[in-house]
ROLOVO-789248 format. One line per field, with one value per atom (N, C-alpha, C): x, y, z; residue number from 1; atom name. Coordinates in steps of 0.001 Angstrom, whole numbers, always signed. Each point is the difference from the previous one (the first is absolute). Example, Ala and Ser with C-alpha at 12.3 -4.5 7.8 and 13.67 -1.06 7.14 Angstrom:
! ROLOVO-789248
east = c(+13190,-890,+900,-350,+820,-770)
north = c(-5690,+1190,+1200,+1050,+1190,+1090)
up = c(+7800,+0,+0,-720,+60,+730)
resi = c(1,1,1,2,2,2)
name = c(N,CA,C,N,CA,C)
//
This chain:
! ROLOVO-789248
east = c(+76809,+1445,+409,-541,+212,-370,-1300,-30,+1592,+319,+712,+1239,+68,+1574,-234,-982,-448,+227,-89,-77,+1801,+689,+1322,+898,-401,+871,-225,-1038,-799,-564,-831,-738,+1491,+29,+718,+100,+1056,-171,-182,-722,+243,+1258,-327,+1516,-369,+996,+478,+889,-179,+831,+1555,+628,+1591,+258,+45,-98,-1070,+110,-1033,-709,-612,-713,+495,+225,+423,-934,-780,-780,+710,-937,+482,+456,-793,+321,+1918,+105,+1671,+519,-183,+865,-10,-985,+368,+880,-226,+608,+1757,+74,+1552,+410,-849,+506,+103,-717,+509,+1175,+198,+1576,+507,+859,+619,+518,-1005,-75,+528,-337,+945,+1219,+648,+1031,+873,-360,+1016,+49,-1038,-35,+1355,+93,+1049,+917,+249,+1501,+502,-1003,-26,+854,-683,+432,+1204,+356,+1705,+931,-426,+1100,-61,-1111,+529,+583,+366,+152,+1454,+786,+1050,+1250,+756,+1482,+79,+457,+538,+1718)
north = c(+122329,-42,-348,-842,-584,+1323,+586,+799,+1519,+520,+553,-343,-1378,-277,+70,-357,+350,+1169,+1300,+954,+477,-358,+329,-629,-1173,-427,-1040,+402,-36,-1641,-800,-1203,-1097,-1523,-873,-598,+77,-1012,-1504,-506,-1377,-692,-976,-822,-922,+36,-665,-1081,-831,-1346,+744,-14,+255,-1196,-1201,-1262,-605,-591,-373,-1161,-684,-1330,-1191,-1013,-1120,-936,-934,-625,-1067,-582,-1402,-1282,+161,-1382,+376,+1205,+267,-182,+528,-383,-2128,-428,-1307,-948,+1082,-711,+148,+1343,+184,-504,-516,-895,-1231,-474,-1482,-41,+982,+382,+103,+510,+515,-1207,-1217,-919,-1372,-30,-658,+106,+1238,+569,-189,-116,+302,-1552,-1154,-1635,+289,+53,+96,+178,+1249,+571,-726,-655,-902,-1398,-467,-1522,+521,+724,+342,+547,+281,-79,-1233,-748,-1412,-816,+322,-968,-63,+1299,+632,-445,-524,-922,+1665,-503,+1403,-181)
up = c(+108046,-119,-1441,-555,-1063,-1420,+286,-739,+149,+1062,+195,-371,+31,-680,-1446,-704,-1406,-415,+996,-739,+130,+1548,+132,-1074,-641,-609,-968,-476,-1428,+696,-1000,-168,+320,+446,-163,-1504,-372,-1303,+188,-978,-201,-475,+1326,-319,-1315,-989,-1137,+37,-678,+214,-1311,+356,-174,-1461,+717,-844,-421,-1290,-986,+890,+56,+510,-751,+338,-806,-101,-649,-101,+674,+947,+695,-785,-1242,-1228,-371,+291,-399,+691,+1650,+1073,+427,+45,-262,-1172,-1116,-1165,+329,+709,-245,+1737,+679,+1827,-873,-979,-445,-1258,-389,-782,+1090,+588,+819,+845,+332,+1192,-1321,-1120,-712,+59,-585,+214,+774,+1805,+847,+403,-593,-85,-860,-1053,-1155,+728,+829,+21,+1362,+763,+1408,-295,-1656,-617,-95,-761,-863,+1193,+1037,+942,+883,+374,+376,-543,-1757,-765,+254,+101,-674,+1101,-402,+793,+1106,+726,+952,+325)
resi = c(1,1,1,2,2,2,3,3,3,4,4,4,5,5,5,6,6,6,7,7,7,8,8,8,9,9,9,10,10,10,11,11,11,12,12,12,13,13,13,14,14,14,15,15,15,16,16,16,17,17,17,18,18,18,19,19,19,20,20,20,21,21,21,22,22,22,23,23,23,24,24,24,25,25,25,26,26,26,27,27,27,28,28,28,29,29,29,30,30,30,31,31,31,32,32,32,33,33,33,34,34,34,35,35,35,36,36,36,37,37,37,38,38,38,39,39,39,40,40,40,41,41,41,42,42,42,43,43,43,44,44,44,45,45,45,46,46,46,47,47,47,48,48,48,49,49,49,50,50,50)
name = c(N,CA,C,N,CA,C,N,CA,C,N,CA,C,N,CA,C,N,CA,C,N,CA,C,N,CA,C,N,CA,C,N,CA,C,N,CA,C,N,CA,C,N,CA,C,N,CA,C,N,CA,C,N,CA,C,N,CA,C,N,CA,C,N,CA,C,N,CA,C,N,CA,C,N,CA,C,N,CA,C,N,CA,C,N,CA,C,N,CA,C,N,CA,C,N,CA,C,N,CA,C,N,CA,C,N,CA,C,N,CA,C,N,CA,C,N,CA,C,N,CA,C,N,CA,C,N,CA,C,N,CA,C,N,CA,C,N,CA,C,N,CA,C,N,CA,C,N,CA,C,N,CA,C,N,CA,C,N,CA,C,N,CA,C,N,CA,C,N,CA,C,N,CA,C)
//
């Protein structure tokens, strides 16, 4: 079967990754930016008279 679908409708291509890979040392670096950040913007609205 497999050969027969080869010939009806050529070989399967290989799937390709679309998006680049990110090195894990980057994705942690920018979860601990990010998790500063929303500490920051968490302080300045408890701070702030309502």
């Amino acid at each position: 079967m497999t050969s027969l679908m080869a010939y009806a409708y050529g070989k399967p291509r290989e799937a390709t990754s679309a998006e680049p890979m990110i090195p894990m040392s980057e994705i942690e670096d920018a979860r601990q930016s990010l998790k500063v950040k929303l500490q920051r913007i968490s302080e300045s609205l408890e701070s702030r008279p309502r």
